[in-house]
N, C-alpha and C positions, 0 to 999 in steps of 0.2 A: 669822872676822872679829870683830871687836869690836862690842859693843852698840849702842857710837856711831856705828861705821859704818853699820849697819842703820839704825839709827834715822834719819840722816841723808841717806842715800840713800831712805828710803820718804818723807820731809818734799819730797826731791826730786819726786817721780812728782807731787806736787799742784800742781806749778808751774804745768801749763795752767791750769787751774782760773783763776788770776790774770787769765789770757786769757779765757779762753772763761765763768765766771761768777765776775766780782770777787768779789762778794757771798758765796759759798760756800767763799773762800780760806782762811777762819780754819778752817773745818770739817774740809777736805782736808788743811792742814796737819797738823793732831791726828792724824786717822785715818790720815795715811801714819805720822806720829811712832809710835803704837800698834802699828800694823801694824808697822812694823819690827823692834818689839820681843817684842811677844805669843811669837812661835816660842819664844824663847830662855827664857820660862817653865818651861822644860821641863829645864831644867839642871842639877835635883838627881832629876830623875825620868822617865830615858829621855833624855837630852841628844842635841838633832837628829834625835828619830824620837819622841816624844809628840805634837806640837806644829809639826813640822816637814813639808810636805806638799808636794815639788817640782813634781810632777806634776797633782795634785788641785786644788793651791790657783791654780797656773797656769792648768788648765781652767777653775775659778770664774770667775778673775778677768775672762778674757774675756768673757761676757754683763753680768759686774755693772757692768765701765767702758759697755760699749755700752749699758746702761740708763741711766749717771750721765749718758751724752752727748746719748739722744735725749729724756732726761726730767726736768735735774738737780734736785734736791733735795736738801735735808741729808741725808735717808737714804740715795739712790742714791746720793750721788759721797763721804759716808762710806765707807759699803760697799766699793764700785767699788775706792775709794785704796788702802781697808784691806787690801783680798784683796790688790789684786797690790805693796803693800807685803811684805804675810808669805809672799807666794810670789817676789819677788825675793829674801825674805831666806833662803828655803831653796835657793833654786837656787843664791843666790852663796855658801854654804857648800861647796858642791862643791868649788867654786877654790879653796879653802883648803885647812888643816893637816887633822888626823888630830885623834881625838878623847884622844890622850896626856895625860897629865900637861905633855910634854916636847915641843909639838908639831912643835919644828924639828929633832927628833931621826929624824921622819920614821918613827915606826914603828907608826903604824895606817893600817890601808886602810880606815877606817870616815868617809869625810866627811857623808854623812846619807845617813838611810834612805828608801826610795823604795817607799811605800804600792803602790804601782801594781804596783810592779815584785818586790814583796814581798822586796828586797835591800838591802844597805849598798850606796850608791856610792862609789867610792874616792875619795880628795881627790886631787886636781888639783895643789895647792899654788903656784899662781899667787902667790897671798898664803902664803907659807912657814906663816904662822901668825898666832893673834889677837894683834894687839900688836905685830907686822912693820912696819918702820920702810915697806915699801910698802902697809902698814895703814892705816897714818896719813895717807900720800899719799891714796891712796882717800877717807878720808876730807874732808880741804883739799880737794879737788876738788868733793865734794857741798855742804861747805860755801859754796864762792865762792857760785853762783846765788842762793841761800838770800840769803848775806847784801847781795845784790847785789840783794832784794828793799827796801829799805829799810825795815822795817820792823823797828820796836826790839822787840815784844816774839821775834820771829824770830831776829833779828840776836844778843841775848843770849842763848837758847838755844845756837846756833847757834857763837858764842862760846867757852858753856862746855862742850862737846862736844866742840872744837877743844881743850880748855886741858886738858880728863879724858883723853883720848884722848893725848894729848904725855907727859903724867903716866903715865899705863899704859904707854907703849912704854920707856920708859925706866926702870920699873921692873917688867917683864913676866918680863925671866927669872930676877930675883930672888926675886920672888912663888914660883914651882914650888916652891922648897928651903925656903920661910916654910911652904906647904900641905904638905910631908911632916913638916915640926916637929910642925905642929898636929895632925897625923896621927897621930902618936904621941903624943899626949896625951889623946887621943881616950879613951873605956872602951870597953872591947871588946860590952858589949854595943851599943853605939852603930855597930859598925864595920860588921855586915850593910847598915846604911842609906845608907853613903855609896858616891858615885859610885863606878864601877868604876875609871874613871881616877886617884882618891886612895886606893883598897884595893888595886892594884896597885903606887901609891910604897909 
């Protein structure tokens, strides 16, 4: 899925927070935003298995929200969002594409790897792929709540995440044949270092 959708969906999981302590909303918002994101760090160095912990960051996340709930504070219900931001964001990788170049060509069984389980899980492909016009949907969806918080600086976020994500889907599989160009222009000493999925284009 796309960075936006992560990002967007972990901004989601803070919405109690609004409820349950106004006052800590601005905190939970960030920390899910981060949280969403932090996994995907890991893009040019072990993509979905550096950074990526389906199972591990899942178990975290349970004690650190039930800390943020019977205790909250900027640091617990940071924490709390954070984990089970970056552990939704590795489990909903599963439902996705393959780790391709080419993801809707559907020819890796690598959706992320799984610490626990010391394996690649296979993608699912619910979401065909990052940048799947049912991507985007996903996305519009985590958006609505968000922006239905009213809050401007949320709402502009929120926004331009909407407007990156529209942008990306519509030029997603043009982009693949742009990264084997540059592929090739690459120097060969350089080429041990990039992803496997642009040393096999």
């Amino acid at each position: 899925m796309m960075a936006t959708t992560h990002a967007l969906w972990g901004m989601v999981l803070a919405l109690p927070a609004l409820a349950i302590a106004p006052e800590l909303a601005p905190i939970a918002l960030v920390a899910g935003f981060v949280g969403g994101l932090v996994p995907d760090l890991d893009l040019y160095t072990g993509h979905r298995k550096t950074f990526h912990y389906p199972v591990y960051a899942s178990i975290a996340a349970v004690p650190a929200l039930t800390l943020a709930l019977l205790a909250p504070s900027t640091l617990t219900v940071a924490l709390g969002v954070g984990l089970a931001a970056a552990a939704l964001h590795a489990v909903a990788d599963v439902f996705g594409g393959g780790l391709e170049l080419r993801p809707w060509e559907g020819t890796s069984e690598r959706a992320v790897y799984s610490h626990y389980h010391d394996r690649w899980v296979r993608p699912r492909r619910w979401i065909r792929y990052d940048g799947a016009p049912e991507d985007l949907a996903l996305a519009g969806f985590a958006a609505v709540p968000l922006a239905a918080t009213g809050t401007r600086p949320v709402t502009a976020v929120v926004l331009a995440f909407v407007t990156v994500s529209a942008v990306y889907v519509l030029l997603r599989r043009h982009l693949a044949g742009v990264a084997e160009r540059l592929v090739a222009l690459i120097p060969d000493s350089l080429f041990p270092y990039l992803p496997a999925r642009y040393r096999r284009a």
